[in-house]
N, CA and C atoms as an extended XYZ file, in Angstrom:
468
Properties=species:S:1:pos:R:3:atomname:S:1:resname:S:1:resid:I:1 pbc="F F F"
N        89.454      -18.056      -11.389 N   UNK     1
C        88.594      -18.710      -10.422 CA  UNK     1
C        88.094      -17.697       -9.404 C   UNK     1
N        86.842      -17.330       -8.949 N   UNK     2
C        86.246      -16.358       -7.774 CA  UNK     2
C        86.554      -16.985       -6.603 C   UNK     2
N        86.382      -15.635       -6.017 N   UNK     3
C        87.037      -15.659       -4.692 CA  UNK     3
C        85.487      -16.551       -3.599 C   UNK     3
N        86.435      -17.322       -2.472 N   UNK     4
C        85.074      -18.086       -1.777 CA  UNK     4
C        85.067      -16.930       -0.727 C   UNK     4
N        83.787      -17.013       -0.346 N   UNK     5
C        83.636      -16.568        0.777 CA  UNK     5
C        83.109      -17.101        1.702 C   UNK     5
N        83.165      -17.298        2.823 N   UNK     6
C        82.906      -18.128        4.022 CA  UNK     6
C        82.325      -16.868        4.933 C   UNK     6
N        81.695      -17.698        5.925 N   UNK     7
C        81.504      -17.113        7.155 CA  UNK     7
C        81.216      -18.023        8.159 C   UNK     7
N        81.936      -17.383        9.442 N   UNK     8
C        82.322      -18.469       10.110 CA  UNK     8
C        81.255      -19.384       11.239 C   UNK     8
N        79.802      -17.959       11.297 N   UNK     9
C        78.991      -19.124       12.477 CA  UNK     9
C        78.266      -19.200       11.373 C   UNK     9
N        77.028      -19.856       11.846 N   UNK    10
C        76.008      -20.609       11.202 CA  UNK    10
C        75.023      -19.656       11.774 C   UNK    10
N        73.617      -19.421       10.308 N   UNK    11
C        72.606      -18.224       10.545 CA  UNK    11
C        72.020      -18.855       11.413 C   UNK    11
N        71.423      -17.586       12.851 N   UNK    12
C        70.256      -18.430       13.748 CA  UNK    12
C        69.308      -17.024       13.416 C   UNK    12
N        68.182      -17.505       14.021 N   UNK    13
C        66.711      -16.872       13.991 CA  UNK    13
C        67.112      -15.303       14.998 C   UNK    13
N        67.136      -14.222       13.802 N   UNK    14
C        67.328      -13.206       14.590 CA  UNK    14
C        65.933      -12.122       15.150 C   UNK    14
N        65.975      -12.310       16.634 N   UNK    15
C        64.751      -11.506       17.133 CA  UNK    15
C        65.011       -9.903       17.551 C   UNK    15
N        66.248       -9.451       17.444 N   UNK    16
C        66.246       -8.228       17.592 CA  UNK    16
C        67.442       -7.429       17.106 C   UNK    16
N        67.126       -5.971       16.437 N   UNK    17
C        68.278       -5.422       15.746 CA  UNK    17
C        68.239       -3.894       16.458 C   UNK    17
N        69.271       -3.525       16.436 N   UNK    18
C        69.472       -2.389       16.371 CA  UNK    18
C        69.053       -2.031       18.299 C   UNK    18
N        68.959       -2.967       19.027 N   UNK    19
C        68.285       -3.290       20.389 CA  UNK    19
C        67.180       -3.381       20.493 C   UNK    19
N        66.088       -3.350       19.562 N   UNK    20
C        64.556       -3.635       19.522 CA  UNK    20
C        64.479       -4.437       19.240 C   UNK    20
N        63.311       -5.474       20.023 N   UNK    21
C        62.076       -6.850       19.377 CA  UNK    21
C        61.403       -6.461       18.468 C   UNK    21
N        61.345       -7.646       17.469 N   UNK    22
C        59.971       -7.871       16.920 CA  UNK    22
C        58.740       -7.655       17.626 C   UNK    22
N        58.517       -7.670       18.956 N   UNK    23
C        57.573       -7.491       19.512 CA  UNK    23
C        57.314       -6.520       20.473 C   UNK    23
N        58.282       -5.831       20.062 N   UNK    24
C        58.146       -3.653       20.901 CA  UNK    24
C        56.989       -3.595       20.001 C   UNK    24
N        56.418       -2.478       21.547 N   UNK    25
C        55.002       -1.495       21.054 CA  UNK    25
C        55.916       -0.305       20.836 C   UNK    25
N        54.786        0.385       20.306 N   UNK    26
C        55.191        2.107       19.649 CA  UNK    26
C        55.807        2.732       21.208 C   UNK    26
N        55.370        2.677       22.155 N   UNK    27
C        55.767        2.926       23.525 CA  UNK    27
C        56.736        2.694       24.245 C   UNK    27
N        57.198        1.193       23.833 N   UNK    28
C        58.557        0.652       23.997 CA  UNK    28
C        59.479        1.841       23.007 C   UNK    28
N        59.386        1.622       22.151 N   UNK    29
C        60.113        1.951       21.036 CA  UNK    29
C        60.560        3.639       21.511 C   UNK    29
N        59.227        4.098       21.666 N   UNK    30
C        59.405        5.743       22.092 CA  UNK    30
C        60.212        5.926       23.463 C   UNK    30
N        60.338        4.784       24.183 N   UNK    31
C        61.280        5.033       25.328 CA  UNK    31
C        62.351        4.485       25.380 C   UNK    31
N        62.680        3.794       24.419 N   UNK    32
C        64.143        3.094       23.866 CA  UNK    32
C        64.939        4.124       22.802 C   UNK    32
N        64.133        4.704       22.275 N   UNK    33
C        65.109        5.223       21.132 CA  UNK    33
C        64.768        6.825       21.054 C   UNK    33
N        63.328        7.001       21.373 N   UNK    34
C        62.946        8.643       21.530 CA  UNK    34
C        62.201        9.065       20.486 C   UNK    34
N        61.999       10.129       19.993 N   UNK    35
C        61.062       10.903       18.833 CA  UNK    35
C        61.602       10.534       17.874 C   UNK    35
N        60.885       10.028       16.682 N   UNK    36
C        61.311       10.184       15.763 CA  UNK    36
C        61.386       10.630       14.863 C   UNK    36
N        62.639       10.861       13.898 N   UNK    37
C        62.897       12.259       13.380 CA  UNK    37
C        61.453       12.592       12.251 C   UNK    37
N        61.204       11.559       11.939 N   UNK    38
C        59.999       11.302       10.864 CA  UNK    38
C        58.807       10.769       11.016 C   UNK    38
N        57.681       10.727       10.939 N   UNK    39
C        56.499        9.280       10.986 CA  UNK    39
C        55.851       10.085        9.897 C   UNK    39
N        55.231        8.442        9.154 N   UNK    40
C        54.427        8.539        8.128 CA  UNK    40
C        53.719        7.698        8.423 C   UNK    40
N        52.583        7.290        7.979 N   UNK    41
C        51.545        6.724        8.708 CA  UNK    41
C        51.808        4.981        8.973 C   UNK    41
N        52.364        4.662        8.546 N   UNK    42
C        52.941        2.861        9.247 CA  UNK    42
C        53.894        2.672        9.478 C   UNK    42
N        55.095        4.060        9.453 N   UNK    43
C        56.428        4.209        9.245 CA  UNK    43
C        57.315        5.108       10.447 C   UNK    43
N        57.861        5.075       11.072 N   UNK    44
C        59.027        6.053       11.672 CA  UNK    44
C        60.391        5.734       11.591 C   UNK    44
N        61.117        6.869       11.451 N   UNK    45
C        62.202        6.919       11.065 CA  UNK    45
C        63.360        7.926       11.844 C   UNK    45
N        64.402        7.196       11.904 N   UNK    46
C        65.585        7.561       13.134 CA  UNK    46
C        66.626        8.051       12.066 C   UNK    46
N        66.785        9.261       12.082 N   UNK    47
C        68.347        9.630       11.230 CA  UNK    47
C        69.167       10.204       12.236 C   UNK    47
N        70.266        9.788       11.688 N   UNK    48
C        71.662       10.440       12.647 CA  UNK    48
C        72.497       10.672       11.782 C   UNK    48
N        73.533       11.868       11.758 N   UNK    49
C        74.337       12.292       10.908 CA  UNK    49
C        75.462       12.546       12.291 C   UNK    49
N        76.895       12.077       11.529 N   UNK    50
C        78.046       12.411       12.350 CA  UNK    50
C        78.071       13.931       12.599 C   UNK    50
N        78.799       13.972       13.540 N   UNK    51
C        79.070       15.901       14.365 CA  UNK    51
C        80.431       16.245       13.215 C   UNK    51
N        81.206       14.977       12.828 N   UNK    52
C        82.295       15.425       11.662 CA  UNK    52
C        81.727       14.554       10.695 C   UNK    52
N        82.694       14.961        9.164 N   UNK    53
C        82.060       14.314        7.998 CA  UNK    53
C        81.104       14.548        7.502 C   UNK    53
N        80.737       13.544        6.300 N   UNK    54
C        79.583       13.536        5.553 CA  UNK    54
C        78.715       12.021        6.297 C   UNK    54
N        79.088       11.497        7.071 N   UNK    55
C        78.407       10.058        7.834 CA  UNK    55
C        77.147        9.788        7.671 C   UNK    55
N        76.289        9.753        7.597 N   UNK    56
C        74.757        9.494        8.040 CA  UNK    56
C        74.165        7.789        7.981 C   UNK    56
N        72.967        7.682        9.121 N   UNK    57
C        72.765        6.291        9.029 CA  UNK    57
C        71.175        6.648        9.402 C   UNK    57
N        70.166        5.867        8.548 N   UNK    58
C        69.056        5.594        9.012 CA  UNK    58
C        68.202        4.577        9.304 C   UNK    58
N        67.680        4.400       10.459 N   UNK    59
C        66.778        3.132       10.883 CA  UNK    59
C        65.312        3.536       10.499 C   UNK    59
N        64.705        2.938        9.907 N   UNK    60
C        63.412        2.880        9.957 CA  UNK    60
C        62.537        1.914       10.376 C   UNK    60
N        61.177        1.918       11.465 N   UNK    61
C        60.329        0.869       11.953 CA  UNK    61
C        59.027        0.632       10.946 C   UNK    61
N        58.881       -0.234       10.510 N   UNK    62
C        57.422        0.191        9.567 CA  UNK    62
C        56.909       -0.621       10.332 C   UNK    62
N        55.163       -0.663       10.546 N   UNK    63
C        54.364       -0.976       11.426 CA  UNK    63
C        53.507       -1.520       11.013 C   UNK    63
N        52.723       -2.289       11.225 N   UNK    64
C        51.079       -3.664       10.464 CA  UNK    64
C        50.198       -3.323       11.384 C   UNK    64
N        49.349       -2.836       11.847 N   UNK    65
C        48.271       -3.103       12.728 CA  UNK    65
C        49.018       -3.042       14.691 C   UNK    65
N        49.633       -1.779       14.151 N   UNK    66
C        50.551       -1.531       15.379 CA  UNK    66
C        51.618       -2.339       15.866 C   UNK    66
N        51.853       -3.328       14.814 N   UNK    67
C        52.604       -4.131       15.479 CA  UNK    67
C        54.330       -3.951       14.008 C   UNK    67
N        55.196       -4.149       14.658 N   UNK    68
C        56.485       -3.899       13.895 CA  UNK    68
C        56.450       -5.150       12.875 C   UNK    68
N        56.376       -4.290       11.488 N   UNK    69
C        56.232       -5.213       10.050 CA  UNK    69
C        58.205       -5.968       10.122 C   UNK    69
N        59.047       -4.823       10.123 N   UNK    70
C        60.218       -4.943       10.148 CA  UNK    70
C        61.233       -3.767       10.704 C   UNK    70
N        62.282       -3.854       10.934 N   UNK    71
C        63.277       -2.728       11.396 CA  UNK    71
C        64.729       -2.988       10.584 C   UNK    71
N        64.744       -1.832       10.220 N   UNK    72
C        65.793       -1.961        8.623 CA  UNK    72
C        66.711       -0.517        8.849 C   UNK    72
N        67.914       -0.709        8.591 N   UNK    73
C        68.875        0.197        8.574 CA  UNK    73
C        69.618        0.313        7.275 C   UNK    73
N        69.980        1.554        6.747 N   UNK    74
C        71.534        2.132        5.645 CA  UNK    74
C        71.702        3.135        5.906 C   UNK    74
N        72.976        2.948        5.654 N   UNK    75
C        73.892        4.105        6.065 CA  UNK    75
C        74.898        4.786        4.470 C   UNK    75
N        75.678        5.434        5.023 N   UNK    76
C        76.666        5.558        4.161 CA  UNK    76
C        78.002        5.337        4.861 C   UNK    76
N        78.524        4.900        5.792 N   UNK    77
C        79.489        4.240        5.809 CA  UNK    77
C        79.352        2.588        6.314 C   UNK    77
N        80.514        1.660        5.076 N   UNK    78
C        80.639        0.426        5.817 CA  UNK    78
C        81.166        0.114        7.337 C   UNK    78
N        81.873        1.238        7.693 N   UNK    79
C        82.992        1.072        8.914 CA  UNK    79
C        81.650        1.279       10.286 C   UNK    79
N        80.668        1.836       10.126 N   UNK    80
C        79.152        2.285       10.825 CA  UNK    80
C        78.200        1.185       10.713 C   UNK    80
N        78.300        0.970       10.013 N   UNK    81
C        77.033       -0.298       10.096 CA  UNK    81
C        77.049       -1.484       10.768 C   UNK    81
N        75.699       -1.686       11.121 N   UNK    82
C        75.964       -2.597       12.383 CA  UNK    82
C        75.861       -3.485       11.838 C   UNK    82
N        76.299       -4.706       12.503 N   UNK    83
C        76.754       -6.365       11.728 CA  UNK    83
C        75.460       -6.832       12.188 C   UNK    83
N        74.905       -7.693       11.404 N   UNK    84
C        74.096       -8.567       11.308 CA  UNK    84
C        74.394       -9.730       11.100 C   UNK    84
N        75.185      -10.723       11.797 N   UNK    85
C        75.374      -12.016       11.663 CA  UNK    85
C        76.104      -11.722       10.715 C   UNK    85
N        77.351      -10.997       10.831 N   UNK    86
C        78.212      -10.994        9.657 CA  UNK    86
C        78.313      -10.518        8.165 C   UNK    86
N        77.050       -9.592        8.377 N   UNK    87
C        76.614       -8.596        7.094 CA  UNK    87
C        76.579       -7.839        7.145 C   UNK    87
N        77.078       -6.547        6.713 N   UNK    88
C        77.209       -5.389        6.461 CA  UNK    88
C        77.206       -4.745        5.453 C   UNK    88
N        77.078       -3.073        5.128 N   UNK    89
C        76.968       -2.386        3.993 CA  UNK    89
C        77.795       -3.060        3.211 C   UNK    89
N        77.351       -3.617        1.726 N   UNK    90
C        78.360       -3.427        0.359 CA  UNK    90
C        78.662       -5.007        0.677 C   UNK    90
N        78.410       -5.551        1.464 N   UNK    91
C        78.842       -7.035        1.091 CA  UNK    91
C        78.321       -7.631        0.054 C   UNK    91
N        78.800       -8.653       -0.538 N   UNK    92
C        78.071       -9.179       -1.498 CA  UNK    92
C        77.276      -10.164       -2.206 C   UNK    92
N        76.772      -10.367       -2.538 N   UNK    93
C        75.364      -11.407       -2.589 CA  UNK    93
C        75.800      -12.880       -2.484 C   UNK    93
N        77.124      -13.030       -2.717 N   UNK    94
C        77.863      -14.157       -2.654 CA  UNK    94
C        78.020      -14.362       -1.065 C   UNK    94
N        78.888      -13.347       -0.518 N   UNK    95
C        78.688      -13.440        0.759 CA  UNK    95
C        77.242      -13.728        1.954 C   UNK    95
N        76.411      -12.926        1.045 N   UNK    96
C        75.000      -13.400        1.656 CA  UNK    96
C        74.413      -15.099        1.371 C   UNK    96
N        74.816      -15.351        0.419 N   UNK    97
C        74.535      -16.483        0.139 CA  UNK    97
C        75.250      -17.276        1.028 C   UNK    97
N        76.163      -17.383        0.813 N   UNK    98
C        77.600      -18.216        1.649 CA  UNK    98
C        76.568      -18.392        3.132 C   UNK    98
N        76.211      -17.025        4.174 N   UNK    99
C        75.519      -17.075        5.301 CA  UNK    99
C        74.181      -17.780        5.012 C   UNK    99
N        73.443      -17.509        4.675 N   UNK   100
C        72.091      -17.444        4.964 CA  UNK   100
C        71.440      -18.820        3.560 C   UNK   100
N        72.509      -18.829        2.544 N   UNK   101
C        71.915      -19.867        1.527 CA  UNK   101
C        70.511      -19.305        0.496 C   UNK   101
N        70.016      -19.788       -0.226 N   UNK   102
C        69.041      -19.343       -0.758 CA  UNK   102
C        67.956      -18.490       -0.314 C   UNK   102
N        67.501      -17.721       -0.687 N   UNK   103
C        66.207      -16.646        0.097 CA  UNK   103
C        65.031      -17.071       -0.028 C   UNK   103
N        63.924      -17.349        0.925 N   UNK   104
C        62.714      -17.903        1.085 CA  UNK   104
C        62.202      -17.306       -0.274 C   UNK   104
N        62.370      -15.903       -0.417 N   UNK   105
C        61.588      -15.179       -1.633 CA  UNK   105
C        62.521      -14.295       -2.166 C   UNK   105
N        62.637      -13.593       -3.362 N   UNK   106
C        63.522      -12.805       -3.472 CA  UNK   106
C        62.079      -11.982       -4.584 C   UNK   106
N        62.490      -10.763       -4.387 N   UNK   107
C        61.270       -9.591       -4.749 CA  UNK   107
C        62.521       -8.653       -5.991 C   UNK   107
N        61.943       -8.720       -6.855 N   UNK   108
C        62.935       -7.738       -7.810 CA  UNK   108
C        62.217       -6.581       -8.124 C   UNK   108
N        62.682       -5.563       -8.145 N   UNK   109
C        62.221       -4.200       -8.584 CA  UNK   109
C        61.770       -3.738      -10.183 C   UNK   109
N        60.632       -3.109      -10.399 N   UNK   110
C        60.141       -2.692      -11.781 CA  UNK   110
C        61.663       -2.618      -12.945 C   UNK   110
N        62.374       -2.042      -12.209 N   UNK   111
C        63.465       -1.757      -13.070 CA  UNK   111
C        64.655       -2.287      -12.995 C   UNK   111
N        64.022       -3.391      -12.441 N   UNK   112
C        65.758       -4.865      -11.995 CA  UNK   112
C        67.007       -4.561      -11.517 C   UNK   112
N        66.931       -3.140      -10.991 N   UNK   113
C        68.146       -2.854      -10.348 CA  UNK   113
C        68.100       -3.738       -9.294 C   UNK   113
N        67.097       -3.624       -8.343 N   UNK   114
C        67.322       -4.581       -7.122 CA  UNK   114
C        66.990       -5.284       -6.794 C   UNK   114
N        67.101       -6.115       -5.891 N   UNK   115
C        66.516       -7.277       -4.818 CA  UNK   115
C        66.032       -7.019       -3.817 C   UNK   115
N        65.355       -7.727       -2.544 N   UNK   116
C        65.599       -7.828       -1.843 CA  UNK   116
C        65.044       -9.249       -1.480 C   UNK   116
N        66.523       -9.903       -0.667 N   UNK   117
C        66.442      -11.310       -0.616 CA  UNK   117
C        65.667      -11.534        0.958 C   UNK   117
N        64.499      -12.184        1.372 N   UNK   118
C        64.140      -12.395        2.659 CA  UNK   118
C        64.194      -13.738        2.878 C   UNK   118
N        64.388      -13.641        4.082 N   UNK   119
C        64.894      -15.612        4.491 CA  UNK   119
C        63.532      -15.423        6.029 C   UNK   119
N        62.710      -16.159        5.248 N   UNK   120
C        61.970      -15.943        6.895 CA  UNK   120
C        62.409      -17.122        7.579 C   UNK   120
N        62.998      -17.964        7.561 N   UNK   121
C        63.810      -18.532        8.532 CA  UNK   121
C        64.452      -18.368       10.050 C   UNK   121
N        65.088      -16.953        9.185 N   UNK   122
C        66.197      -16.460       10.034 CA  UNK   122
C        65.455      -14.918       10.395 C   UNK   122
N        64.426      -14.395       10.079 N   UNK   123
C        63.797      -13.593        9.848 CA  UNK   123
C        64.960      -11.807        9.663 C   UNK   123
N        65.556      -12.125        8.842 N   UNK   124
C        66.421      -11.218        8.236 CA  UNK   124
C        66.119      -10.841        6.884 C   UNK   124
N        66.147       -9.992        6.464 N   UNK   125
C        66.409       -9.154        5.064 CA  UNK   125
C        67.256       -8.724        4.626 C   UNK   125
N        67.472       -8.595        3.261 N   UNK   126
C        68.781       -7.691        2.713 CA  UNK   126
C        68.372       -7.013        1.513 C   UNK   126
N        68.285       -5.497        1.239 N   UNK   127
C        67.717       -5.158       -0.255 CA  UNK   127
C        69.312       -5.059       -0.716 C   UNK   127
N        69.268       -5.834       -2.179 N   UNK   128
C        71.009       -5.279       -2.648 CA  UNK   128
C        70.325       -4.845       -4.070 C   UNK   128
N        71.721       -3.924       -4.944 N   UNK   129
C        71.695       -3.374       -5.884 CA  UNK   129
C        73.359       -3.120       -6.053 C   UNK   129
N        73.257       -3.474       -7.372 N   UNK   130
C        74.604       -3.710       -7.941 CA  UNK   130
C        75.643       -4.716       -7.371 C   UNK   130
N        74.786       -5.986       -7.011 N   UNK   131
C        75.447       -7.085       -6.188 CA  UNK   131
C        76.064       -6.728       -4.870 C   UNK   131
N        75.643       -5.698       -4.129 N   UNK   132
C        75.731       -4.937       -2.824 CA  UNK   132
C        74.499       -4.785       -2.020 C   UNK   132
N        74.835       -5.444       -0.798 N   UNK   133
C        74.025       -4.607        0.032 CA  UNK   133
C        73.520       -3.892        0.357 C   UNK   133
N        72.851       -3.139        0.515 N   UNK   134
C        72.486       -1.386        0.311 CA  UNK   134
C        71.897       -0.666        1.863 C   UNK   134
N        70.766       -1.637        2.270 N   UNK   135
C        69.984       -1.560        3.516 CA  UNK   135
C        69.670       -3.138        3.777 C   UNK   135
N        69.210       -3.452        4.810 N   UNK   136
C        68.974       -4.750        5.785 CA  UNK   136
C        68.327       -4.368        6.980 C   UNK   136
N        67.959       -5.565        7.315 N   UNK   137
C        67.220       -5.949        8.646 CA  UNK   137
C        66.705       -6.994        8.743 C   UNK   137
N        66.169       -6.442       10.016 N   UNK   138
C        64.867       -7.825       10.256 CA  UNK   138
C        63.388       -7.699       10.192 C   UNK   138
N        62.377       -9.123        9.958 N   UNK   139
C        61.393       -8.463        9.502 CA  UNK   139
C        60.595       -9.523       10.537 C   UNK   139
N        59.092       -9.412       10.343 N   UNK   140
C        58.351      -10.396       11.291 CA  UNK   140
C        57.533      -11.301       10.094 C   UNK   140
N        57.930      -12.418        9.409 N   UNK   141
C        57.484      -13.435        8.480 CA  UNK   141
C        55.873      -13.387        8.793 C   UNK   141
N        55.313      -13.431        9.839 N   UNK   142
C        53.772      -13.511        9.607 CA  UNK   142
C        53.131      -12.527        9.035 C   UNK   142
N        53.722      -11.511        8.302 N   UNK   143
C        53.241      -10.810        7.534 CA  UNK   143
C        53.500      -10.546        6.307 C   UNK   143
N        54.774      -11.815        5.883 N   UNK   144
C        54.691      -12.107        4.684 CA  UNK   144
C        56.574      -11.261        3.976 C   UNK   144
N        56.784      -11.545        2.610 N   UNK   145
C        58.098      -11.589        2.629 CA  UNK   145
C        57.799       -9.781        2.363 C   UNK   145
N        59.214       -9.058        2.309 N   UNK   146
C        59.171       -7.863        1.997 CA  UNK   146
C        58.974       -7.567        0.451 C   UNK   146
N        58.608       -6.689        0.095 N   UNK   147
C        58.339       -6.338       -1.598 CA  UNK   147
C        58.726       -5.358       -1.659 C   UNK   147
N        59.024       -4.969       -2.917 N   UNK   148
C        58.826       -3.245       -3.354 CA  UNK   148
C        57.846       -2.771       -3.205 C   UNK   148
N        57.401       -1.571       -3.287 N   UNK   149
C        56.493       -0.964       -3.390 CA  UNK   149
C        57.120        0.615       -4.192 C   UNK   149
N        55.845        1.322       -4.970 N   UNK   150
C        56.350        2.131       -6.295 CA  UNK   150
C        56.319        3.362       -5.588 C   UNK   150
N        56.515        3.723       -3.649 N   UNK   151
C        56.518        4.985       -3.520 CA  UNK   151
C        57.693        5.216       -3.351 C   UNK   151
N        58.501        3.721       -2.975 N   UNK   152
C        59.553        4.366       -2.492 CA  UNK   152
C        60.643        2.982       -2.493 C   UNK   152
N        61.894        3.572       -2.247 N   UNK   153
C        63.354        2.670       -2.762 CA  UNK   153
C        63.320        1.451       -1.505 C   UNK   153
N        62.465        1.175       -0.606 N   UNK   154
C        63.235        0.205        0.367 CA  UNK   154
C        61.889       -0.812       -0.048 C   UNK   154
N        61.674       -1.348        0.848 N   UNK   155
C        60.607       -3.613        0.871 CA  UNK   155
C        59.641       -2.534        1.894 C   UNK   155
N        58.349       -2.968        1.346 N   UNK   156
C        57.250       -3.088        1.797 CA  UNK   156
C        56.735       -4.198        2.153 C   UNK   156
C-alpha cells in the first residue's frame, strides 16, 4: 500500500516569492535584490553559490511587456530551498497533489521527461522530472499557463 501524504494548511493564492510581487518593476527588483548575474532579453537571473561546498541556487525573473511573467527558483540542495507552502526540492508529485490537487494545465516536454504542473489558482508552479520537483515558483496567470519552450529546460 503507498505511502499518504498530507499537508497540513490548505493552498492560498501566493503573491510573492523569494520577497518579490508579482507586481515589482525592473527598478523595484534592481533595488531589492541588485545586478543581475545574467539578463537575456525577457529574462534575469540571480545565482549564488555557497563560500563552502558544491551548494548553488538560482532565481530567475522572466518578464512580458516589462511586467514579471513569473519568478522561479532550483537549487541543488533540498536543505536550501525555500518552502513554498510546503514544497520543496525533490518532493513528489503525490505530495504536490495532496497540496494544491489537480493542475489548471499541465505542459509536458518534447521528450516526456517533464512537467510542469501550473495551478493558476494559487498562482504557483512546479516543473518536475522523474516524479520530483526540480524548480518552482510563482507565475502571473494573465499571461497564461507556463510551457516549455525548445531553448531551454525551465516553462516559458
Amino acid at each position: 500500500m503507498g505511502q499518504v501524504i498530507r499537508c497540513i494548511t490548505k493552498p492560498k493564492v501566493e503573491e510573492i516569492f523569494w520577497g518579490i510581487t508579482l507586481n515589482a518593476s525592473k527598478a523595484d527588483l534592481k533595488f531589492m535584490k541588485g545586478e543581475p548575474t545574467k539578463t537575456e532579453e525577457s529574462d534575469w537571473t540571480y545565482e549564488t553559490k555557497k563560500e563552502y561546498g558544491n551548494d548553488w541556487s538560482v532565481y530567475r525573473i522572466s518578464f512580458r511587456d516589462d511586467k514579471i511573467r513569473y519568478i522561479q527558483y532550483t537549487g541543488s540542495s533540498w536543505l536550501d530551498s525555500p518552502d513554498l507552502q510546503e514544497i520543496r526540492l525533490n518532493d513528489s508529485s503525490q505530495k504536490v497533489h495532496s497540496k494544491f490537487g489537480d493542475p489548471t494545465h499541465t505542459a509536458i516536454s518534447d521528450d516526456q521527461l517533464r512537467r510542469i504542473y501550473s495551478y493558476d489558482n494559487y498562482h504557483v508552479f512546479l516543473v518536475l522530472e522523474r516524479d520530483q520537483v526540480q524548480t518552482y515558483g510563482i507565475f502571473n496567470p494573465a499571461f497564461g499557463p507556463l510551457q516549455f519552450s525548445k531553448e531551454s529546460n525551465a516553462g516559458k
